[in-house]
N, CA, C and O atoms as a Tripos MOL2 file, in Angstrom:
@<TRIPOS>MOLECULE
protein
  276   275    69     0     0
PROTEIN
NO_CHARGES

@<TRIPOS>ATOM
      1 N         -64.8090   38.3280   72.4600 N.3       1 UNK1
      2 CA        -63.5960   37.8230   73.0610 C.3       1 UNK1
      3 C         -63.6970   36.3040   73.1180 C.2       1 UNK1
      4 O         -64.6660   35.6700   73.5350 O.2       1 UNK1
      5 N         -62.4050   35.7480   72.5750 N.am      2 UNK2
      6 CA        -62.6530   33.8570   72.5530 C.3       2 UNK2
      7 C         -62.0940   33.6990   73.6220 C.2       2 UNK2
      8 O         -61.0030   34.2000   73.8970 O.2       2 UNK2
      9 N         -62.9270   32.8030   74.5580 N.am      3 UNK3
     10 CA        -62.5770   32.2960   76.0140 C.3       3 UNK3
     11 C         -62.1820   31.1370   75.8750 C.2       3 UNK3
     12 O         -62.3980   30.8660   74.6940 O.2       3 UNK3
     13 N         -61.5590   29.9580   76.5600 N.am      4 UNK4
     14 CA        -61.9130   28.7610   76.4890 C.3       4 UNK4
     15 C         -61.2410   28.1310   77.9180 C.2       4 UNK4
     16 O         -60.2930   28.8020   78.3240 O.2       4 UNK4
     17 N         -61.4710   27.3430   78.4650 N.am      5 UNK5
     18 CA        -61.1520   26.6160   79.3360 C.3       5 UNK5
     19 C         -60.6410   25.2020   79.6560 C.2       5 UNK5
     20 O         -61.3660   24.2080   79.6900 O.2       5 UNK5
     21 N         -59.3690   25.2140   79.8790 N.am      6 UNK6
     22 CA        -58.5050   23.9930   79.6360 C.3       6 UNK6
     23 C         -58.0950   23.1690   81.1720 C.2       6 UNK6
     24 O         -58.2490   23.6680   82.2870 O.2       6 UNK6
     25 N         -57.5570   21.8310   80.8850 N.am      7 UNK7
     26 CA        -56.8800   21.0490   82.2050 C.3       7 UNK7
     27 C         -55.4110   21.1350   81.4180 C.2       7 UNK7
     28 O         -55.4720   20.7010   80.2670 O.2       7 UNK7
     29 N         -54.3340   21.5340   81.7640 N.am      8 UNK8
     30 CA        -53.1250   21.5550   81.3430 C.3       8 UNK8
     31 C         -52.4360   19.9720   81.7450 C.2       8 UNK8
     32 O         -52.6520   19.4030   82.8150 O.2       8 UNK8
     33 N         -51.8230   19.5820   80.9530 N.am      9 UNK9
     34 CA        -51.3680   18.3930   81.2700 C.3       9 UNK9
     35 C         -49.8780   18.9020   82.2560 C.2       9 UNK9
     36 O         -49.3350   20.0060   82.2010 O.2       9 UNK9
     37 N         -49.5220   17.8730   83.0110 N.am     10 UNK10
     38 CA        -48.2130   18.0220   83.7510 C.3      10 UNK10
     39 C         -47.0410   18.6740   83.3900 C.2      10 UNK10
     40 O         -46.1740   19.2430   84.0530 O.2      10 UNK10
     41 N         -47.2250   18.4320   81.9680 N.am     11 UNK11
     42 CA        -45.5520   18.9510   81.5610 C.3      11 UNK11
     43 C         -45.7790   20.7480   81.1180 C.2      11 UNK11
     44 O         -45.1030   21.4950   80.4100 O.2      11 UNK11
     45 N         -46.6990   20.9020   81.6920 N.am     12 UNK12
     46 CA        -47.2480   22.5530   80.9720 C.3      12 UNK12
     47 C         -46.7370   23.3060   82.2420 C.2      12 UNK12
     48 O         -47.6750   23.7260   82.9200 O.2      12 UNK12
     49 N         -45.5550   23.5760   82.7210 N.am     13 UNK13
     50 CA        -44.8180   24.4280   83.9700 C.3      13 UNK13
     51 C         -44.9150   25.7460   83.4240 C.2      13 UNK13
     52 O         -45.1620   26.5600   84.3140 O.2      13 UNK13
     53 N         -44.7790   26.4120   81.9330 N.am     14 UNK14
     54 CA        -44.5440   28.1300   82.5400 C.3      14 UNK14
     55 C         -45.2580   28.0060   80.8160 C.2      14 UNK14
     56 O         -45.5690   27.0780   80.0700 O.2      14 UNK14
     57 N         -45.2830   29.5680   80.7450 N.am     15 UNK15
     58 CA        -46.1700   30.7750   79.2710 C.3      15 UNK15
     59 C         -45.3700   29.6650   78.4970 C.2      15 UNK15
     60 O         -46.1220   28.8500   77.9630 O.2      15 UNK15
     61 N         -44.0350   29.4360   78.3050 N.am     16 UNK16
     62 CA        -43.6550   29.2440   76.8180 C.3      16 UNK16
     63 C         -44.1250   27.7430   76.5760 C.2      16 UNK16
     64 O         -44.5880   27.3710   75.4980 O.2      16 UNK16
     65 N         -43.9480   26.8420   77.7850 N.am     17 UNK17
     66 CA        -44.8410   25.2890   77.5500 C.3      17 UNK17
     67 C         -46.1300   25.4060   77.5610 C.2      17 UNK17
     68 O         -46.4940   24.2300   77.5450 O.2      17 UNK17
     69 N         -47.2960   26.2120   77.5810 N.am     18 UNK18
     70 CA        -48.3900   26.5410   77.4850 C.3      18 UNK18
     71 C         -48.5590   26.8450   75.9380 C.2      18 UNK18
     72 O         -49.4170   26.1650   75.3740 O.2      18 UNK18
     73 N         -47.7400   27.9320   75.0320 N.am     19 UNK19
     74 CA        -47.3410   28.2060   73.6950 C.3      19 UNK19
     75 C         -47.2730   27.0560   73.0490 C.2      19 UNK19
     76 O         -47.9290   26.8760   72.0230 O.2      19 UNK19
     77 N         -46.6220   26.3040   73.4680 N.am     20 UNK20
     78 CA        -45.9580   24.8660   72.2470 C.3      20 UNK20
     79 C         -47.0910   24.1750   72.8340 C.2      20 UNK20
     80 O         -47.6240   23.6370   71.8640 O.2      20 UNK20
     81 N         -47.7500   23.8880   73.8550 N.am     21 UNK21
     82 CA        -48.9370   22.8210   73.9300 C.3      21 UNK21
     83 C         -50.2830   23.3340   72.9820 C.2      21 UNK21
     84 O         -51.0490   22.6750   72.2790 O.2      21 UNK21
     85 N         -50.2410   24.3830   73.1970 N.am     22 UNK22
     86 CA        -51.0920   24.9590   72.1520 C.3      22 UNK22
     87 C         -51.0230   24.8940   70.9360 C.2      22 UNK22
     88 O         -52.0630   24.5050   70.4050 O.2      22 UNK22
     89 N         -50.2700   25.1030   70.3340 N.am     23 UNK23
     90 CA        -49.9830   25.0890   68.8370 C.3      23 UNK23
     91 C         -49.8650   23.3700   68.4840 C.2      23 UNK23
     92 O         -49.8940   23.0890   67.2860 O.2      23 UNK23
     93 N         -49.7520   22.3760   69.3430 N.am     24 UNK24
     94 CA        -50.0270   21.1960   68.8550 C.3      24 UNK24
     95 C         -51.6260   20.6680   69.1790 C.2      24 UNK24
     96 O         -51.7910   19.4650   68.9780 O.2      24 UNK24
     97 N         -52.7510   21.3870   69.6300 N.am     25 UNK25
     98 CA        -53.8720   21.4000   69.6230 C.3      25 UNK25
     99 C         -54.7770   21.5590   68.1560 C.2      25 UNK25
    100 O         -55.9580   21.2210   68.0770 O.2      25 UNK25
    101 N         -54.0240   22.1130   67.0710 N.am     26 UNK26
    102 CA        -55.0670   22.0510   66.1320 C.3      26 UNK26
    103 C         -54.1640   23.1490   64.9160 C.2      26 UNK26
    104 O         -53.1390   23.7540   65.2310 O.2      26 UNK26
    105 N         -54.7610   23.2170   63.6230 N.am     27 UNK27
    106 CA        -54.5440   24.0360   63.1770 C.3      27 UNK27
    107 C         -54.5310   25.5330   62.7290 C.2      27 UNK27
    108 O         -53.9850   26.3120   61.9490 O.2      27 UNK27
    109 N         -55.7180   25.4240   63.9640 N.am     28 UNK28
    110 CA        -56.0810   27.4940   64.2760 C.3      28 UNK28
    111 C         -55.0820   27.9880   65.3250 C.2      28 UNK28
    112 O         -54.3130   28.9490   65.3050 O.2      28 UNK28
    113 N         -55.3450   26.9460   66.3470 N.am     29 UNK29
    114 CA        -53.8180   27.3320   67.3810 C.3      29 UNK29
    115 C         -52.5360   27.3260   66.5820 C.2      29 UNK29
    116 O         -52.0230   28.4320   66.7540 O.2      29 UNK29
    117 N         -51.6140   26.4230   65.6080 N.am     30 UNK30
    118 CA        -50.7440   26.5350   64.7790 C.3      30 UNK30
    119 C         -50.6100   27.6760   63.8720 C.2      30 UNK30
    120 O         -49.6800   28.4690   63.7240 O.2      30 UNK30
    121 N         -51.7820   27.5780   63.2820 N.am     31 UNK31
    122 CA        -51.1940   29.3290   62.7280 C.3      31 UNK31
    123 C         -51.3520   30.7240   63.4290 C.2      31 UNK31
    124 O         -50.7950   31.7330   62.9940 O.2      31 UNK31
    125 N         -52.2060   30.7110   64.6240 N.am     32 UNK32
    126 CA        -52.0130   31.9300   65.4900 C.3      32 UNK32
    127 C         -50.5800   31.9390   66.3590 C.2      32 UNK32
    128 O         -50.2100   32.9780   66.9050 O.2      32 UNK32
    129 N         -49.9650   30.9610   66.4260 N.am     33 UNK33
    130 CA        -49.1710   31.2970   67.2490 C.3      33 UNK33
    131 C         -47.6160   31.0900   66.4330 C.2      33 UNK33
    132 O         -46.5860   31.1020   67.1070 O.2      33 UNK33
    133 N         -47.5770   30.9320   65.1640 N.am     34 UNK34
    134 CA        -46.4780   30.4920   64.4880 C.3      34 UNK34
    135 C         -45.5960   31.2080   65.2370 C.2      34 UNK34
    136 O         -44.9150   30.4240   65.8970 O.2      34 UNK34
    137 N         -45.2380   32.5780   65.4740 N.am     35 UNK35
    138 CA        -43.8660   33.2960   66.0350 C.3      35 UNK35
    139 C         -44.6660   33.5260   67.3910 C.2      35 UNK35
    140 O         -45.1150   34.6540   67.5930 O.2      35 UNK35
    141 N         -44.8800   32.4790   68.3740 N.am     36 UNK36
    142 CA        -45.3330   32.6830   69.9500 C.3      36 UNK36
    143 C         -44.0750   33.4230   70.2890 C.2      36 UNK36
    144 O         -44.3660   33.7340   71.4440 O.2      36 UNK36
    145 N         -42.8340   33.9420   70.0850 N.am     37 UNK37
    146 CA        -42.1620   34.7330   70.4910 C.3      37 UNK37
    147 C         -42.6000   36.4410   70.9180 C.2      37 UNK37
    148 O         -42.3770   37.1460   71.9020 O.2      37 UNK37
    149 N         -43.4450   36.6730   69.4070 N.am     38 UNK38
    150 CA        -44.5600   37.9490   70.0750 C.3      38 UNK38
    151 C         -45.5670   37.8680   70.4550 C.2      38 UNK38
    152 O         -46.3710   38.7590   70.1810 O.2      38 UNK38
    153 N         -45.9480   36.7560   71.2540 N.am     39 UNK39
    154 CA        -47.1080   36.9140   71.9400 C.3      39 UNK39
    155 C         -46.9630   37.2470   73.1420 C.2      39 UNK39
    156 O         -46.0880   36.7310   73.8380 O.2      39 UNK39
    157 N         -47.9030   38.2860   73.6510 N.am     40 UNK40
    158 CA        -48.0240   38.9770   74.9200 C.3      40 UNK40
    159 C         -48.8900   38.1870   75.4930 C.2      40 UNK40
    160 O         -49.9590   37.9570   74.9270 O.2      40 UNK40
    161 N         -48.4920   37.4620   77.0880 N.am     41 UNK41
    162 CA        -49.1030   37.0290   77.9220 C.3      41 UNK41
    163 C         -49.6390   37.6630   79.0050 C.2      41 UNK41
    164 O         -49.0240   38.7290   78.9700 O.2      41 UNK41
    165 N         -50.0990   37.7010   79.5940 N.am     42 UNK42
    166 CA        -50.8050   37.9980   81.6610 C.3      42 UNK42
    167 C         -51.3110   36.8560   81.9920 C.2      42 UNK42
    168 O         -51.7650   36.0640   81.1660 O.2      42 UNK42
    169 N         -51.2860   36.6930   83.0470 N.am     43 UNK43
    170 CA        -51.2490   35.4350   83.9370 C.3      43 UNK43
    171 C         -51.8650   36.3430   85.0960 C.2      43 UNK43
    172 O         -51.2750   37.2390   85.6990 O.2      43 UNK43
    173 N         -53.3170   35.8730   85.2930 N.am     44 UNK44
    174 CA        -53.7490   36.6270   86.5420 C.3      44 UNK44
    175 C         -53.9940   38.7500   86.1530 C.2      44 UNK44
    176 O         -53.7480   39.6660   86.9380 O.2      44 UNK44
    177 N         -54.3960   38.8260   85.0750 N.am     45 UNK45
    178 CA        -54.0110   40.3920   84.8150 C.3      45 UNK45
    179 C         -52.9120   40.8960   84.9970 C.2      45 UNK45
    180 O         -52.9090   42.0690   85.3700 O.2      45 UNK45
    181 N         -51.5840   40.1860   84.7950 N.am     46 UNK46
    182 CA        -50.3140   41.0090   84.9200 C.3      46 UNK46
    183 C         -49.1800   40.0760   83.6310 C.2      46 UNK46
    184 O         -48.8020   38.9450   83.3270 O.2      46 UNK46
    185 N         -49.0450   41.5220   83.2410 N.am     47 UNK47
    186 CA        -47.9740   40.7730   81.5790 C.3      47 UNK47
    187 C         -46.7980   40.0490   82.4930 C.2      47 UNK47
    188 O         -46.3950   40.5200   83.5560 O.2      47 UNK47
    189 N         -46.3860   38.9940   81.9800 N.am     48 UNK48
    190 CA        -45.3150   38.1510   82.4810 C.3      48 UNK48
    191 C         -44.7640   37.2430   81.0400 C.2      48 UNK48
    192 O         -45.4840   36.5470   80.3240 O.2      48 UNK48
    193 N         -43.2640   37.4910   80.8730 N.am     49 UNK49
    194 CA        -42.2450   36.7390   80.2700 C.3      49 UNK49
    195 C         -42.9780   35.3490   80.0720 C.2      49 UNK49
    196 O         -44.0280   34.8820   80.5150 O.2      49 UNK49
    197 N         -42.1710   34.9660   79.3770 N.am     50 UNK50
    198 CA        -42.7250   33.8700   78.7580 C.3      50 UNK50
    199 C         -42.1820   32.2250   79.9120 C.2      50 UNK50
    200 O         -42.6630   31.1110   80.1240 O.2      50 UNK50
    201 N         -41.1790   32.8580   80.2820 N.am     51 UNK51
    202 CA        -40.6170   31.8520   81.5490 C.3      51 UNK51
    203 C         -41.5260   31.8190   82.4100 C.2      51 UNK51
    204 O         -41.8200   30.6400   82.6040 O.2      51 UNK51
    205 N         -42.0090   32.3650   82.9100 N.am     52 UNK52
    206 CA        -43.2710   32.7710   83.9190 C.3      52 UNK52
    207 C         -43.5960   31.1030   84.4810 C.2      52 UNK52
    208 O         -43.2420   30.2680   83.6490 O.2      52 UNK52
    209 N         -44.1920   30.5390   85.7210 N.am     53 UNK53
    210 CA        -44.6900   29.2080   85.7620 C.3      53 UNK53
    211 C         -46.5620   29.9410   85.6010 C.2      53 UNK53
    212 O         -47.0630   31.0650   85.6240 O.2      53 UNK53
    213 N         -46.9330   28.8800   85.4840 N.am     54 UNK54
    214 CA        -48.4480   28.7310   85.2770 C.3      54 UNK54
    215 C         -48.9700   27.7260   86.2110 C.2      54 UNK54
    216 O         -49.9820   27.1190   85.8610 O.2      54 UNK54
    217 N         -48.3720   27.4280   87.4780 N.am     55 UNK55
    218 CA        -49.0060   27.1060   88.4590 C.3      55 UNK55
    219 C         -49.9030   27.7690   88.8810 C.2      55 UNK55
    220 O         -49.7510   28.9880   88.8010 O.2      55 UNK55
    221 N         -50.9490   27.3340   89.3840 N.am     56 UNK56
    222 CA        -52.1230   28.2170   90.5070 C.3      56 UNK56
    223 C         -52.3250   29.2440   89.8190 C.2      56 UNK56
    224 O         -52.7050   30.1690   90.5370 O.2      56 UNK56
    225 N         -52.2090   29.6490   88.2060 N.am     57 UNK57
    226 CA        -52.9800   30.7800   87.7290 C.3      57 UNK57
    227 C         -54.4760   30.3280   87.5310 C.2      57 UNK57
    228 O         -54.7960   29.1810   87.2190 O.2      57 UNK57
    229 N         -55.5560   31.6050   87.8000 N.am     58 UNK58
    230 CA        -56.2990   31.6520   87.5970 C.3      58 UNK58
    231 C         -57.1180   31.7400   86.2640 C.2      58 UNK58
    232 O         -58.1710   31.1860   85.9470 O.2      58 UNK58
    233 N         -56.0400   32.8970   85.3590 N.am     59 UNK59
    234 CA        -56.7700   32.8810   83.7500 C.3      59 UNK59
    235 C         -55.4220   33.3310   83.4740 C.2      59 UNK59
    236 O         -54.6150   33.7620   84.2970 O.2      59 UNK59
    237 N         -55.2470   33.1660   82.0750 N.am     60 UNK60
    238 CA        -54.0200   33.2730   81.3390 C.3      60 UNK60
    239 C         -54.3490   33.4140   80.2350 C.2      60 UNK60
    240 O         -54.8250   32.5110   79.5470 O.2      60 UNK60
    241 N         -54.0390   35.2860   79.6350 N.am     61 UNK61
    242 CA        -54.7850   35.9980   78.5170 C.3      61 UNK61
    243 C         -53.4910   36.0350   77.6930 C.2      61 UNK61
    244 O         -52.4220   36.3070   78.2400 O.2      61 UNK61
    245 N         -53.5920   35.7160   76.1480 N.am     62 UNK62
    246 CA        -52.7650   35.8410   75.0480 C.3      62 UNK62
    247 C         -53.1470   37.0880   74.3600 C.2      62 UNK62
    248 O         -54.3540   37.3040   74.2540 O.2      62 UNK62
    249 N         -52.3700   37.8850   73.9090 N.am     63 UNK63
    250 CA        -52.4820   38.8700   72.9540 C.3      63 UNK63
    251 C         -51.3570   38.7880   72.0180 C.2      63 UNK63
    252 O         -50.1460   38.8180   72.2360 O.2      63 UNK63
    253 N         -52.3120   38.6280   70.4540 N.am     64 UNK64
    254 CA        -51.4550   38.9770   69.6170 C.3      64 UNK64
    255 C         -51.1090   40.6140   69.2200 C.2      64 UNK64
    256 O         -51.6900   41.6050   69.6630 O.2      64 UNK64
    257 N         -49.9650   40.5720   68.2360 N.am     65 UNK65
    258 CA        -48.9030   41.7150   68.0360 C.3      65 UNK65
    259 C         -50.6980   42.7260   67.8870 C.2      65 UNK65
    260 O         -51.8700   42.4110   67.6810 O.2      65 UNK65
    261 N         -50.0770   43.7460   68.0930 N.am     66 UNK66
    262 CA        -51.4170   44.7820   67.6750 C.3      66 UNK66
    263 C         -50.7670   46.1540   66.9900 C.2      66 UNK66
    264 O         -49.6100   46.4820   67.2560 O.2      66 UNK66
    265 N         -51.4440   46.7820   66.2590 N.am     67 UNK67
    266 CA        -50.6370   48.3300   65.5110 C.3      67 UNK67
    267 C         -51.6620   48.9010   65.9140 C.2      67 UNK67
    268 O         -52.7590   48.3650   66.0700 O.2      67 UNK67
    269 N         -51.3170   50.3050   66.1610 N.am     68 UNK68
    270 CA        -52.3660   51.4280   65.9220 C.3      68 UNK68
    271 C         -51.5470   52.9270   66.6140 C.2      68 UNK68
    272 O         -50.4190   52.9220   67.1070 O.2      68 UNK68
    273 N         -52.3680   54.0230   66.4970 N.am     69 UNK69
    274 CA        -52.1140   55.1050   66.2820 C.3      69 UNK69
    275 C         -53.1540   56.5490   67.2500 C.2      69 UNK69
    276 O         -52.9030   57.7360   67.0400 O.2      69 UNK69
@<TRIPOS>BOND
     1     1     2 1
     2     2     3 1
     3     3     4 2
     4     3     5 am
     5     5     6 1
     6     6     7 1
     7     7     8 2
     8     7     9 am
     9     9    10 1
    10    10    11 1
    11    11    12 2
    12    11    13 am
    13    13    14 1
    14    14    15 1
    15    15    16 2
    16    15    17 am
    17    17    18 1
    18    18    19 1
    19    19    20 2
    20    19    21 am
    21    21    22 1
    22    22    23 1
    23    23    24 2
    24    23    25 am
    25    25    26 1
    26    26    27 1
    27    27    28 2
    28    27    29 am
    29    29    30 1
    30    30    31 1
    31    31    32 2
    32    31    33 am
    33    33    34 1
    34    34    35 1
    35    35    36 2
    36    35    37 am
    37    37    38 1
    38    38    39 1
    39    39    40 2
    40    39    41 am
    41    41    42 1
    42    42    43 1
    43    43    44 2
    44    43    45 am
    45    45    46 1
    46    46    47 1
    47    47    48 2
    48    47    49 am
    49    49    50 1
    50    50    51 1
    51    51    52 2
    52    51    53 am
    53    53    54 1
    54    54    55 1
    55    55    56 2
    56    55    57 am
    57    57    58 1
    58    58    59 1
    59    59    60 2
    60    59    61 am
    61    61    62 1
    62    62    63 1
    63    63    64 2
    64    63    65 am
    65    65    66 1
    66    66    67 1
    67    67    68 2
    68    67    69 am
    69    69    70 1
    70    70    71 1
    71    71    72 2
    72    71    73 am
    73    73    74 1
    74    74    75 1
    75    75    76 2
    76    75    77 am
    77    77    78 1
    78    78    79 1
    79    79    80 2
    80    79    81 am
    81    81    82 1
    82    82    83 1
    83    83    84 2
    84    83    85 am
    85    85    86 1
    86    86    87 1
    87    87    88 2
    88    87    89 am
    89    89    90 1
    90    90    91 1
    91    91    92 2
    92    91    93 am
    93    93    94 1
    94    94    95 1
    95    95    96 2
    96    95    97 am
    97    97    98 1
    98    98    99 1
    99    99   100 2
   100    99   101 am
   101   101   102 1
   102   102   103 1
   103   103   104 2
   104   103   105 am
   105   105   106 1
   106   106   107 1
   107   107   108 2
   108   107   109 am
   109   109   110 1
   110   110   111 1
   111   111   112 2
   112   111   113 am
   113   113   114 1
   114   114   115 1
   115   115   116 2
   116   115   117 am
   117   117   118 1
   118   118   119 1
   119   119   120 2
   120   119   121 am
   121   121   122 1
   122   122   123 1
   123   123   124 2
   124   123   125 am
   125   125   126 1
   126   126   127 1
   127   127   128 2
   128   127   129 am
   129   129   130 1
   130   130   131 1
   131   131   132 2
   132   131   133 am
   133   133   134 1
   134   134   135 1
   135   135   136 2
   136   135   137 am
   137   137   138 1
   138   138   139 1
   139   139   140 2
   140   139   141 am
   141   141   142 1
   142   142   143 1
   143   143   144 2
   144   143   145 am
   145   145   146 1
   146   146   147 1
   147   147   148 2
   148   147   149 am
   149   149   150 1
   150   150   151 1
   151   151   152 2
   152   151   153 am
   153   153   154 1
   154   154   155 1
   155   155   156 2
   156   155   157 am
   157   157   158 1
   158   158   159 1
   159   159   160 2
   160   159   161 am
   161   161   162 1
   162   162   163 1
   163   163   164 2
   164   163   165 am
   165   165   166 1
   166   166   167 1
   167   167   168 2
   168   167   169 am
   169   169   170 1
   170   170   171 1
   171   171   172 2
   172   171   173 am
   173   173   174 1
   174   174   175 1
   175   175   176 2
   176   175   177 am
   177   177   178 1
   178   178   179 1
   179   179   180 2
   180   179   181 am
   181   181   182 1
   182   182   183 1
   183   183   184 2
   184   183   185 am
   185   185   186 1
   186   186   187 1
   187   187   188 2
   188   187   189 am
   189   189   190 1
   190   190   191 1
   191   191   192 2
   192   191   193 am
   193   193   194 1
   194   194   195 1
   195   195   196 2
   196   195   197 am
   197   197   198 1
   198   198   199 1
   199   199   200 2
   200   199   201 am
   201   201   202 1
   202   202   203 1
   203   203   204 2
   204   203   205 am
   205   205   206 1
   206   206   207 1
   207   207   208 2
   208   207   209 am
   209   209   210 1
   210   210   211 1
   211   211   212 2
   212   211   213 am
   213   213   214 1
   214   214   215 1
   215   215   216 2
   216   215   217 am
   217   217   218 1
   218   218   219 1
   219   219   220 2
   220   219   221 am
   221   221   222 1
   222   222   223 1
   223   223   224 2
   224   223   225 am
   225   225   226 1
   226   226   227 1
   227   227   228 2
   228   227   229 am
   229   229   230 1
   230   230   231 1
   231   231   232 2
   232   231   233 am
   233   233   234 1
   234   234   235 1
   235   235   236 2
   236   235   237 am
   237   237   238 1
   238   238   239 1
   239   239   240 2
   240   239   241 am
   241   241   242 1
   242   242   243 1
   243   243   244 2
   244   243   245 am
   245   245   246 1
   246   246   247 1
   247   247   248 2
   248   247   249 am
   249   249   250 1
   250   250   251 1
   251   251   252 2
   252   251   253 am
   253   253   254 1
   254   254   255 1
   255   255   256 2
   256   255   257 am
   257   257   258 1
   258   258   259 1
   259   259   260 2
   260   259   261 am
   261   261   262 1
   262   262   263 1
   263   263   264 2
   264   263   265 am
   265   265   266 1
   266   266   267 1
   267   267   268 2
   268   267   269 am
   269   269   270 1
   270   270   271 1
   271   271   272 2
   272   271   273 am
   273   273   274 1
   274   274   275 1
   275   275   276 2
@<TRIPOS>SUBSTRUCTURE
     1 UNK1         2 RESIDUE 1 A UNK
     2 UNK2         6 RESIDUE 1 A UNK
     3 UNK3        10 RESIDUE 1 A UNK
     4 UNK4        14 RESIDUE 1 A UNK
     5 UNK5        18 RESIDUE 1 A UNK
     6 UNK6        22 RESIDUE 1 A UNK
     7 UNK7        26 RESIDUE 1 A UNK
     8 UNK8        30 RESIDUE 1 A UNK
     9 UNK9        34 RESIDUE 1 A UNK
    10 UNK10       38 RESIDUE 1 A UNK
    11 UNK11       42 RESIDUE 1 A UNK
    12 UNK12       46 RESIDUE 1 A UNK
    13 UNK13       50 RESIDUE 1 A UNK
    14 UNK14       54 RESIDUE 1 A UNK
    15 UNK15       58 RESIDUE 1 A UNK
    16 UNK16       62 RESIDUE 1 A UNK
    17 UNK17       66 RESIDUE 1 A UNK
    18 UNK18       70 RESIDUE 1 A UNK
    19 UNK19       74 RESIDUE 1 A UNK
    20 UNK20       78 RESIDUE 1 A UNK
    21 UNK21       82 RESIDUE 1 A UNK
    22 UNK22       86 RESIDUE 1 A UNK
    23 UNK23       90 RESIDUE 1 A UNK
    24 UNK24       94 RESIDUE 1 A UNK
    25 UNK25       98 RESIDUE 1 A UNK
    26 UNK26      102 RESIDUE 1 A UNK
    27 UNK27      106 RESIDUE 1 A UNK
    28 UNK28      110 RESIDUE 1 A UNK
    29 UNK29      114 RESIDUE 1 A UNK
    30 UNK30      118 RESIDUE 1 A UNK
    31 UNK31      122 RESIDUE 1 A UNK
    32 UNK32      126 RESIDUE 1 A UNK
    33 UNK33      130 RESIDUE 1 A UNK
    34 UNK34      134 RESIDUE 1 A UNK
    35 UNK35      138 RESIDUE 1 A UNK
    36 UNK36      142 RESIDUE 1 A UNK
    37 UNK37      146 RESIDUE 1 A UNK
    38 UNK38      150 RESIDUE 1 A UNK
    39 UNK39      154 RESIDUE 1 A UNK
    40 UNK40      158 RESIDUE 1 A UNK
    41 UNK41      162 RESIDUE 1 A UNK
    42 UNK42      166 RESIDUE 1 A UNK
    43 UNK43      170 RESIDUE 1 A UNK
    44 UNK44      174 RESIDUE 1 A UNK
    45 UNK45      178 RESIDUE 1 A UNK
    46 UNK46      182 RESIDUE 1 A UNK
    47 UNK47      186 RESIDUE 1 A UNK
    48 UNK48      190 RESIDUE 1 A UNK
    49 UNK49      194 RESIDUE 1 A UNK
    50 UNK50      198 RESIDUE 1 A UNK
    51 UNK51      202 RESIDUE 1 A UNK
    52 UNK52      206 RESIDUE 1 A UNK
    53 UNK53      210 RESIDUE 1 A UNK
    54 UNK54      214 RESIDUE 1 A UNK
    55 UNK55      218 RESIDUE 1 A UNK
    56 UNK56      222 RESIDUE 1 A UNK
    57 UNK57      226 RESIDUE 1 A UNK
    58 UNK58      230 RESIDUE 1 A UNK
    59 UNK59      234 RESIDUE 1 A UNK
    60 UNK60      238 RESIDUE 1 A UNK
    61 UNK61      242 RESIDUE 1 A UNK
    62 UNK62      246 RESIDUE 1 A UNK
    63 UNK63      250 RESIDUE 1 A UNK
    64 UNK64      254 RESIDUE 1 A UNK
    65 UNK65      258 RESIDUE 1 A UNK
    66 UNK66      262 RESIDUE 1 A UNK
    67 UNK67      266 RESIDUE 1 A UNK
    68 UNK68      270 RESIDUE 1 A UNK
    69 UNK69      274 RESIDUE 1 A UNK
């Protein structure tokens, strides 16, 4: 599991400004998140919309799309 641990700059208020700050971090963040529209967030172990704020969260887990059977 890739962990990493960040200081969010000010303008990072909710999941979807967390998404776009990310993807201007590098080019592994840019292509994992090209359609951040399907990415599944939790904030604190609980899935939350992408509006969500990211104040006072503790950890904030991304999951990409997944298939299976």
């Amino acid at each position: 599991m890739a962990e990493e641990e960040v200081e969010l700059p000010a303008g990072v208020t909710t999941v979807e400004d967390l998404l776009h700050w990310l993807k201007g971090r590098g080019e592994t963040y840019d292509m994992a998140l090209q359609a951040p529209e399907i990415i599944r967030v939790a904030i604190d172990h609980e899935h939350v919309d992408h509006s969500e704020p990211v104040a006072g969260a503790r950890e904030i887990a991304l999951f990409p799309p997944m298939t299976g059977g």
